[in-house]
C-alpha positions as CSV (number, residue, x, y, z in Angstrom):
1,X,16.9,-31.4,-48.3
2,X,18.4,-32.3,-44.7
3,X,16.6,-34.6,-42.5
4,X,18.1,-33.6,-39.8
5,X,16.1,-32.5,-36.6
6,X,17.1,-29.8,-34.1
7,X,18.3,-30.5,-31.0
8,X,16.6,-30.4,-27.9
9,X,18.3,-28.5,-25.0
10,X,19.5,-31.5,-23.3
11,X,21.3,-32.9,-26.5
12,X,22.7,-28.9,-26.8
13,X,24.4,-28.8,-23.4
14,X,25.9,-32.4,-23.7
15,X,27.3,-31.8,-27.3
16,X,28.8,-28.1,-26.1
17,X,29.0,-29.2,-22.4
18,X,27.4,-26.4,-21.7
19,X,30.7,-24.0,-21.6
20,X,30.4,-20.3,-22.7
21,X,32.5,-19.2,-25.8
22,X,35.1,-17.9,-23.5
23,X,37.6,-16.5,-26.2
24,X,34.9,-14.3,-28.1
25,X,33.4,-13.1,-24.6
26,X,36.5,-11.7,-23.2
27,X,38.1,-9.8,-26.0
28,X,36.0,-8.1,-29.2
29,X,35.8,-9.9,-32.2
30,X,36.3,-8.5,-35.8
31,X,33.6,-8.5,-37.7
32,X,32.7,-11.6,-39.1
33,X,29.5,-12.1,-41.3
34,X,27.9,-15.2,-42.7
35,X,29.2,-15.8,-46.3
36,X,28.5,-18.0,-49.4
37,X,31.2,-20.0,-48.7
38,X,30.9,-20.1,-45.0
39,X,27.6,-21.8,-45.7
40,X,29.1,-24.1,-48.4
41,X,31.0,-25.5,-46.0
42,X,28.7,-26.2,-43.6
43,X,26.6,-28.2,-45.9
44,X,29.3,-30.4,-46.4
45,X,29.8,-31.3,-43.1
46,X,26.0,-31.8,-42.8
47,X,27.3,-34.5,-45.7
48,X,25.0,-32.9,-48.3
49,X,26.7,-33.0,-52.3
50,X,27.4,-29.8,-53.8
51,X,29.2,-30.7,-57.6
52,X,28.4,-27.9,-59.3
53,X,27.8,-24.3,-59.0
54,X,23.8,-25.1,-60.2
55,X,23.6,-28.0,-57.2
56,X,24.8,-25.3,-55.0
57,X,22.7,-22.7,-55.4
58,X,19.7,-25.3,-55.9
59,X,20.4,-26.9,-52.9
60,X,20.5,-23.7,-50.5
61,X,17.3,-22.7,-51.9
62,X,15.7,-25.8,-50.5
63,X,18.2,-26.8,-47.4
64,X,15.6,-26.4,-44.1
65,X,18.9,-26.7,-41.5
66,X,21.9,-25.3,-41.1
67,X,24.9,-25.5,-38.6
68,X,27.0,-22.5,-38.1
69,X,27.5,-22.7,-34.4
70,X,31.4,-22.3,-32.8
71,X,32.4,-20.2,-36.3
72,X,33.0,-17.0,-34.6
73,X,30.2,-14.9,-36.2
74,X,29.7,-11.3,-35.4
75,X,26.6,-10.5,-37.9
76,X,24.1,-12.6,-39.8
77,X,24.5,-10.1,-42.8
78,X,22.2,-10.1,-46.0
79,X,23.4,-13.4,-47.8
80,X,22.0,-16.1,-45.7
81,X,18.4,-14.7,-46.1
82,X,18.9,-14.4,-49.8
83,X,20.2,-17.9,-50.6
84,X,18.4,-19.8,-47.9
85,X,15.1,-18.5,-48.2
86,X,13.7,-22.5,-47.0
87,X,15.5,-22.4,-43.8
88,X,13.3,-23.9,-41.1
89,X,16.2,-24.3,-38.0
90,X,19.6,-22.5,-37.6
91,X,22.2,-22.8,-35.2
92,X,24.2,-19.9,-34.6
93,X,25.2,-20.8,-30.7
94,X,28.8,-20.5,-29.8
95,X,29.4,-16.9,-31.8
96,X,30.0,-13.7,-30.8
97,X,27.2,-12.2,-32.2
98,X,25.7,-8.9,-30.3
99,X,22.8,-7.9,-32.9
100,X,20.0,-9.3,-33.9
101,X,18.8,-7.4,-36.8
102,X,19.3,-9.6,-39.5
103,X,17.0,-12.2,-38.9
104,X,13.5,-11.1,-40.3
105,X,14.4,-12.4,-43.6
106,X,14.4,-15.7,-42.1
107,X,10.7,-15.9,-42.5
108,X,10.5,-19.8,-43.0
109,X,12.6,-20.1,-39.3
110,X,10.9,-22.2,-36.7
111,X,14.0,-22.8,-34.4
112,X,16.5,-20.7,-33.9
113,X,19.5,-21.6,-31.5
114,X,21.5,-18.4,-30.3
115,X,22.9,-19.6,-27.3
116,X,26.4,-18.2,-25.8
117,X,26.6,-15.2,-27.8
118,X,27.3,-11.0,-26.4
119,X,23.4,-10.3,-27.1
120,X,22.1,-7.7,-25.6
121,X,18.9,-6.4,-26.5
122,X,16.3,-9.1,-28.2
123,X,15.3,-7.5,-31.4
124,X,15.4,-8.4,-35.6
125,X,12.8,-11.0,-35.3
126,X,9.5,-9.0,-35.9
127,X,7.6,-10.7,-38.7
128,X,8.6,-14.5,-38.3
129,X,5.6,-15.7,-38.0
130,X,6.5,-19.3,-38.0
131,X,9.3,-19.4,-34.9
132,X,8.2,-22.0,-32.7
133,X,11.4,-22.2,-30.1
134,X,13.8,-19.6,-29.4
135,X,17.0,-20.0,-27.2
136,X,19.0,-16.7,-25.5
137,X,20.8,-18.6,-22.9
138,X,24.1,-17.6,-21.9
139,X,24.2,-13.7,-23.3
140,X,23.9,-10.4,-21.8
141,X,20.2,-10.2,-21.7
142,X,18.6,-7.9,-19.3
143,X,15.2,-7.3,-20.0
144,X,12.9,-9.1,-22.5
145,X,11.6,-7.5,-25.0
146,X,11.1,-7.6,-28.4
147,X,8.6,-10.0,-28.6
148,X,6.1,-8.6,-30.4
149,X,4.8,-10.1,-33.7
150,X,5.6,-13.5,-33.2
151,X,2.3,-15.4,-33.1
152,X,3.8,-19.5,-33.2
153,X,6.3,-18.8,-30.4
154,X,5.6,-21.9,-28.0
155,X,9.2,-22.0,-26.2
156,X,11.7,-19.4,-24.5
157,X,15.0,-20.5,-23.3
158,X,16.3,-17.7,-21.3
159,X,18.8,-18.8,-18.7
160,X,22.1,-17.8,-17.5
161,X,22.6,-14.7,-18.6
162,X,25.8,-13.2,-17.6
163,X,24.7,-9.7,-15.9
164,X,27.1,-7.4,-14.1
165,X,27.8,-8.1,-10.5
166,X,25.7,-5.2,-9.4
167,X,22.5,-6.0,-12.4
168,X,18.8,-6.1,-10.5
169,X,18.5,-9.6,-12.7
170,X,16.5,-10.2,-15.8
171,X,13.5,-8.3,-15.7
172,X,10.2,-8.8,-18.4
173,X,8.7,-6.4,-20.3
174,X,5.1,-6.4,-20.2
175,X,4.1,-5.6,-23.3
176,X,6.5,-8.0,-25.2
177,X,5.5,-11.1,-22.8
178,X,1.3,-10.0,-23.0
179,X,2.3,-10.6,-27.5
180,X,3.1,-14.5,-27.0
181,X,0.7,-14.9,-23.6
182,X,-1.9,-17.4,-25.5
183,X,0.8,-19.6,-27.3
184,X,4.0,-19.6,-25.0
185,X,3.9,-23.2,-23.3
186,X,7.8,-23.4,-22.0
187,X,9.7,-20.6,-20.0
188,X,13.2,-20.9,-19.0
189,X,14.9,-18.8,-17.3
190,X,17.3,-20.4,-14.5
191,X,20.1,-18.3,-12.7
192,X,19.2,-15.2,-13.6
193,X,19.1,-13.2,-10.7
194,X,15.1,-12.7,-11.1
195,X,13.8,-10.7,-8.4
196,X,9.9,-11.1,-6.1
197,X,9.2,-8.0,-8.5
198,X,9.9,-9.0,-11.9
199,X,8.4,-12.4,-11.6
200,X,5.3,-10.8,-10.4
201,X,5.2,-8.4,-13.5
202,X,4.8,-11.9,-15.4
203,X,1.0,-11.6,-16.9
204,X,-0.9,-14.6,-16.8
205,X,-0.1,-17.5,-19.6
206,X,-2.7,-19.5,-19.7
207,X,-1.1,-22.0,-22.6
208,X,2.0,-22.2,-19.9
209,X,3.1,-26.1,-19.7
210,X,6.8,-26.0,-18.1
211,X,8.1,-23.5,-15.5
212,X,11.6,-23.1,-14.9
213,X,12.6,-20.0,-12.5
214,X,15.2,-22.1,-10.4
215,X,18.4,-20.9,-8.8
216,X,17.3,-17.0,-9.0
217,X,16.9,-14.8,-6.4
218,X,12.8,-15.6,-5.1
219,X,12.1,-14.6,-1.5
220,X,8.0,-15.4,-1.5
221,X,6.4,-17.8,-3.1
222,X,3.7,-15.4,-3.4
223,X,4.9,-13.7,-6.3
224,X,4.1,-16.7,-8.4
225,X,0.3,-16.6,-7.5
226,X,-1.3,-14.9,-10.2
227,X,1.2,-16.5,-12.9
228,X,0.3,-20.1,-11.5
229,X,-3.4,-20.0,-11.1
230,X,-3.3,-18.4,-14.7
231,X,-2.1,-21.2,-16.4
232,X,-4.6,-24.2,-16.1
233,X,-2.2,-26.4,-18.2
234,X,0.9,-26.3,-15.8
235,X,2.3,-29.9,-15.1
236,X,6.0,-29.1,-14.8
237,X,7.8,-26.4,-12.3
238,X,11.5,-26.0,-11.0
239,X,11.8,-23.5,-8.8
240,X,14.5,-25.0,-6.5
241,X,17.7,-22.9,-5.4
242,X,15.7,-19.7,-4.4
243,X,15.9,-18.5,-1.5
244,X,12.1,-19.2,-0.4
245,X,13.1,-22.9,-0.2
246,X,16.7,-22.4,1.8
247,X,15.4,-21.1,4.8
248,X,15.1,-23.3,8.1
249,X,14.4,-26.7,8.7
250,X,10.8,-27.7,6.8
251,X,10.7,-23.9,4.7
252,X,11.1,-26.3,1.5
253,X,8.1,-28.5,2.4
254,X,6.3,-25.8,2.8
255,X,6.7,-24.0,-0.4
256,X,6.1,-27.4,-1.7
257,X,2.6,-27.8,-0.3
258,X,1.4,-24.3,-1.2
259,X,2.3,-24.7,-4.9
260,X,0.2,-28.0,-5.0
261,X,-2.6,-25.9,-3.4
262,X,-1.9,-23.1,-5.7
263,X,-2.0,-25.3,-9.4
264,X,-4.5,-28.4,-9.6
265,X,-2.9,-29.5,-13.0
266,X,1.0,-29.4,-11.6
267,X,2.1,-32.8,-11.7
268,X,5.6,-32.5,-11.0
269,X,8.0,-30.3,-9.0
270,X,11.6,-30.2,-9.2
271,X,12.0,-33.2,-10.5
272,X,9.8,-35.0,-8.5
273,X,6.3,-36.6,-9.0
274,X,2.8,-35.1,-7.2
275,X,0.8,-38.1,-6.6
276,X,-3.7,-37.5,-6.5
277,X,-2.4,-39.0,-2.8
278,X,-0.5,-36.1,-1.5
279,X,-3.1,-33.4,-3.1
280,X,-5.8,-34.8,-1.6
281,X,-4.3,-34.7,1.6
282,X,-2.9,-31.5,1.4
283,X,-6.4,-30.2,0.3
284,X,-8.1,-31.6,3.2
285,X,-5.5,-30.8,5.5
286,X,-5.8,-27.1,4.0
287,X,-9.7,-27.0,4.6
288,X,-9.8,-28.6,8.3
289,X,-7.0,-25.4,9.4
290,X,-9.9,-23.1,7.7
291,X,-13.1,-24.4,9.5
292,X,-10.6,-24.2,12.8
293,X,-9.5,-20.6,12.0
294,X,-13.6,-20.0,11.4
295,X,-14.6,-21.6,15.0
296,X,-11.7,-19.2,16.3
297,X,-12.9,-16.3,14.9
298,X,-16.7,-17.0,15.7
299,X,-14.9,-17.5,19.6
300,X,-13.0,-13.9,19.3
301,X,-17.3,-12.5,18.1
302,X,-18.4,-14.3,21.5
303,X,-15.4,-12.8,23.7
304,X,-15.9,-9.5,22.7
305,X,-19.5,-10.1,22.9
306,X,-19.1,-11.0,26.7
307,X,-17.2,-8.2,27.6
308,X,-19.8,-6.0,26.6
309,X,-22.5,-7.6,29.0
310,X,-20.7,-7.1,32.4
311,X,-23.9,-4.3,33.4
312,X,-27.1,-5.0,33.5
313,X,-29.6,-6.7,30.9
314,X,-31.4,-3.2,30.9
315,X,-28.4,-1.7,28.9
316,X,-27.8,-4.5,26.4
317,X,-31.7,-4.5,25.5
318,X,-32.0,-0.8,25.8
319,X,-33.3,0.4,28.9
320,X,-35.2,3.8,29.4
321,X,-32.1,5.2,31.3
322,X,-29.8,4.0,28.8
323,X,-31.5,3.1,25.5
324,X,-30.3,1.5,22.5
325,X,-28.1,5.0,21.4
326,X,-25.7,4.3,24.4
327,X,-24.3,1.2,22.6
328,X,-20.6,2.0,20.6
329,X,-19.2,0.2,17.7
330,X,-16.7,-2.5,18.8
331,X,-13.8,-2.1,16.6
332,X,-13.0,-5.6,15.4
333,X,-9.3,-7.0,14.1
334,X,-9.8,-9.3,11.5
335,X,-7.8,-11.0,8.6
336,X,-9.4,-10.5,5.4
337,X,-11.7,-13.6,4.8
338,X,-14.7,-14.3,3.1
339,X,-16.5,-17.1,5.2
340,X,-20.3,-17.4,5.7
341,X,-21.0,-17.7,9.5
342,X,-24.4,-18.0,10.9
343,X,-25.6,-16.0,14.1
344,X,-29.4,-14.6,15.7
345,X,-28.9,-10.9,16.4
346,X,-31.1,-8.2,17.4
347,X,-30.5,-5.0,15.5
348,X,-31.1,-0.9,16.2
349,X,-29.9,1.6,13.9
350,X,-26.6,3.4,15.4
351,X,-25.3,6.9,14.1
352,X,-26.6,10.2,12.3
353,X,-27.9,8.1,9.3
354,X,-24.3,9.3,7.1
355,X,-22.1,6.8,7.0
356,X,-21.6,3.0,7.9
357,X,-24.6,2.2,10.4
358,X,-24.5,-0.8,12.8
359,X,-26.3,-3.3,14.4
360,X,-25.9,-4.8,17.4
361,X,-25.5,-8.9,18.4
362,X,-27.8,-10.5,21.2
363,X,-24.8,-10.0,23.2
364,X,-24.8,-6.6,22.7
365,X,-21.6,-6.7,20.1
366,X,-22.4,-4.1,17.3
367,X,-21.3,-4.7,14.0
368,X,-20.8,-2.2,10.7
369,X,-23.1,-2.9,7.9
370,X,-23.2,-1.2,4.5
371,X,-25.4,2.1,3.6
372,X,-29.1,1.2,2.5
373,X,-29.2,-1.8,4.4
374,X,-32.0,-2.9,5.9
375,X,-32.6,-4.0,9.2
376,X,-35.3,-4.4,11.7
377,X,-36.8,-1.8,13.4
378,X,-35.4,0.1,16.6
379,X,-37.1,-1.0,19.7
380,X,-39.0,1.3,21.2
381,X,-37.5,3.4,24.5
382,X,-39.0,3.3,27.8
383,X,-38.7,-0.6,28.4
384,X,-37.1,-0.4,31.6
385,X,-36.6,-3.5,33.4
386,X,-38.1,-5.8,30.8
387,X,-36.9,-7.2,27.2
388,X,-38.7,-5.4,24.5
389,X,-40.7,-8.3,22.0
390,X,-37.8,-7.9,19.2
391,X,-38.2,-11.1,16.5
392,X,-34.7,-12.5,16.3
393,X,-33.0,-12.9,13.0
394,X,-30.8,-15.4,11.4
395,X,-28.1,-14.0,8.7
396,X,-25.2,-14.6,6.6
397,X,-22.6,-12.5,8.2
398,X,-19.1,-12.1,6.1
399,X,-16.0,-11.5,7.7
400,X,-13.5,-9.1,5.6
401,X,-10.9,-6.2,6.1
402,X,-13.6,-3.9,6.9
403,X,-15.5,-5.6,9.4
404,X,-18.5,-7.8,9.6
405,X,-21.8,-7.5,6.9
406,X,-24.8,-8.6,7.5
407,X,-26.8,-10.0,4.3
């Protein structure tokens, strides 16, 4: 039995140097499928014995790696299955293999290295229940799939696939990515050409542990949101080389700040450390801009508020010339926010009873509340020239899209 281990990526690129098969990319390959003695002699250069024809077959029954990389493989075929039933990792990077449905035999495979090949389309690998780590990079992958029925896969290596000039980028399908959500800790997937839309198609991955989405073809950092906040666990991210963190002077700062706000657990970003320092900063620099956008927006309430009181106090308390009906709804342009605010108002019902009703401030302002609300009385008509007794009222008012409510 080998005792060798599989290589990381790092120790991949170095021994290969990275380079693309060149010669099996540009011109089709004859067929060429994995054979008895193909395998023989790749034993041998793992320096494992083979005497006889009993410590052959013996020894492929039990042999948990195997190195067929660079050997100009088309198809796996139906004999590697067969004799090496025990096969834990297999290194097939550096073929020219374009399918991948000869793999669910495999059903001992934990690591399986297919780097640099013409694949397409993932498929073949339903049923391996025990593949940990799987690496695509460097085919003709377009849209991952295939997924499904893999319940140990922890790590995808997806990056550089070679896509025509005019290719949308790698996209994710979301029923194959929803299969491995809760055990996928490692996504890679550098220069790609992955759009705003298809990273935002990415469902949440809570188990997610290392993010790598540099060098593709992101505009917002927005589009990350949902897949960021959804993975609790996140300590590592590259995203450099998009085009969110290329614009002017400051624009990579920036997307660097609001991914520290977005992830508490991120602890480093392309390449470099995020110190408890720098995130408490950021977090209290984050929460003094929203108490001054607050103040500002309780400002705008008391502008608007003013403009309404130019007349007389007998038409902001409701005069017997005027009365409390006279008063309109002040439409009011506000970002969405959810902020507790408090404020004394006076309220009067306002409308035909169908719809949103409204009350109006001390300054006269009115504001929309919600159906089956209540609210104080209407003050009586008839006080002309003198404030009715109305009892004030302090409440929580909530700022959103749709106005102002009153709780």
């Amino acid at each position: 039995m080998s005792s060798l281990q599989p290589l990381r990526e790092d120790e991949y690129q170095e021994g290969c140097g990275g380079l693309v098969n060149e010669s099996s990319h540009r011109h089709p390959s004859p067929e060429k499928l994995i054979t008895k003695e193909m395998i023989i002699r790749a034993l041998e250069r793992q320096n494992i014995k083979l005497q006889r024809e009993a410590d052959v077959l013996k020894v492929m029954t039990k042999q948990t790696h195997l190195h067929l990389n660079a050997h100009h493989v088309t198809h796996v075929g139906s004999v590697l299955p067969k004799l090496m039933q025990s096969l834990e990792v297999l290194y097939l990077y550096d073929n020219a293999i374009s399918n991948m449905d000869d793999f669910t035999g495999l059903q001992s495979l934990t690591h399986l290295y297919l780097q640099n090949n013409n694949i397409e389309r993932i498929q073949g690998l339903s049923g391996l229940r025990n593949l940990s780590k799987l690496y695509l990079q460097g085919n003709r992958i377009s849209v991952v799939s295939g997924l499904q029925n893999l319940p140990s896969l922890e790590e995808l290596h997806l990056s550089n696939q070679r896509l025509p000039p005019d290719s949308e980028g790698l996209s994710f399908d979301v029923q194959a990515m929803l299969s491995i959500a809760y055990t996928l800790r490692v996504i890679v997937a550098s220069d790609c050409g992955i759009t705003d839309m298809s990273a935002a198609s990415l469902p949440p991955l809570p188990q997610l542990r290392k993010l790598d989405l540099s060098n593709n073809a992101l505009e917002v950092i927005e589009c990350l949101e949902v897949l960021v906040k959804s993975a609790p666990r996140l300590t590592s991210a590259e995203l450099h080389g998009n085009p969110f963190c290329k614009g002017p002077t400051g624009s990579a700062q920036k997307y660097r700040d609001a991914m520290i706000l977005l992830s508490d657990s991120l602890t480093c970003l392309d390449g470099e450390q995020i110190t408890e320092q720098q995130r408490s900063f950021l977090l209290r620099l984050h929460i003094k801009k929203l108490k001054q956008q607050v103040s500002m927006d309780q400002a705008d309430f008391r502008d608007v508020g003013a403009c309404s009181t130019t007349n007389s106090n007998d038409r902001l308390l409701g005069s017997s010339q005027q009365g409390s009906q006279q008063f309109d709804a002040v439409p009011l342009e506000m970002p969405h926010r959810n902020v507790a605010v408090r404020s004394g108002f006076t309220a009067s019902h306002s409308g035909n009873g169908r719809g949103p009703q409204h009350v109006h401030g001390r300054r006269g302002v009115l504001f929309p509340i919600l159906d089956n609300e209540s609210v104080p009385p209407v003050p009586p008509p008839g006080t002309r020239g003198r404030s009715p007794s109305i009892p004030s009222k302090t409440a929580n008012i909530t700022l959103g899209m749709e106005g102002v409510r009153i709780n």
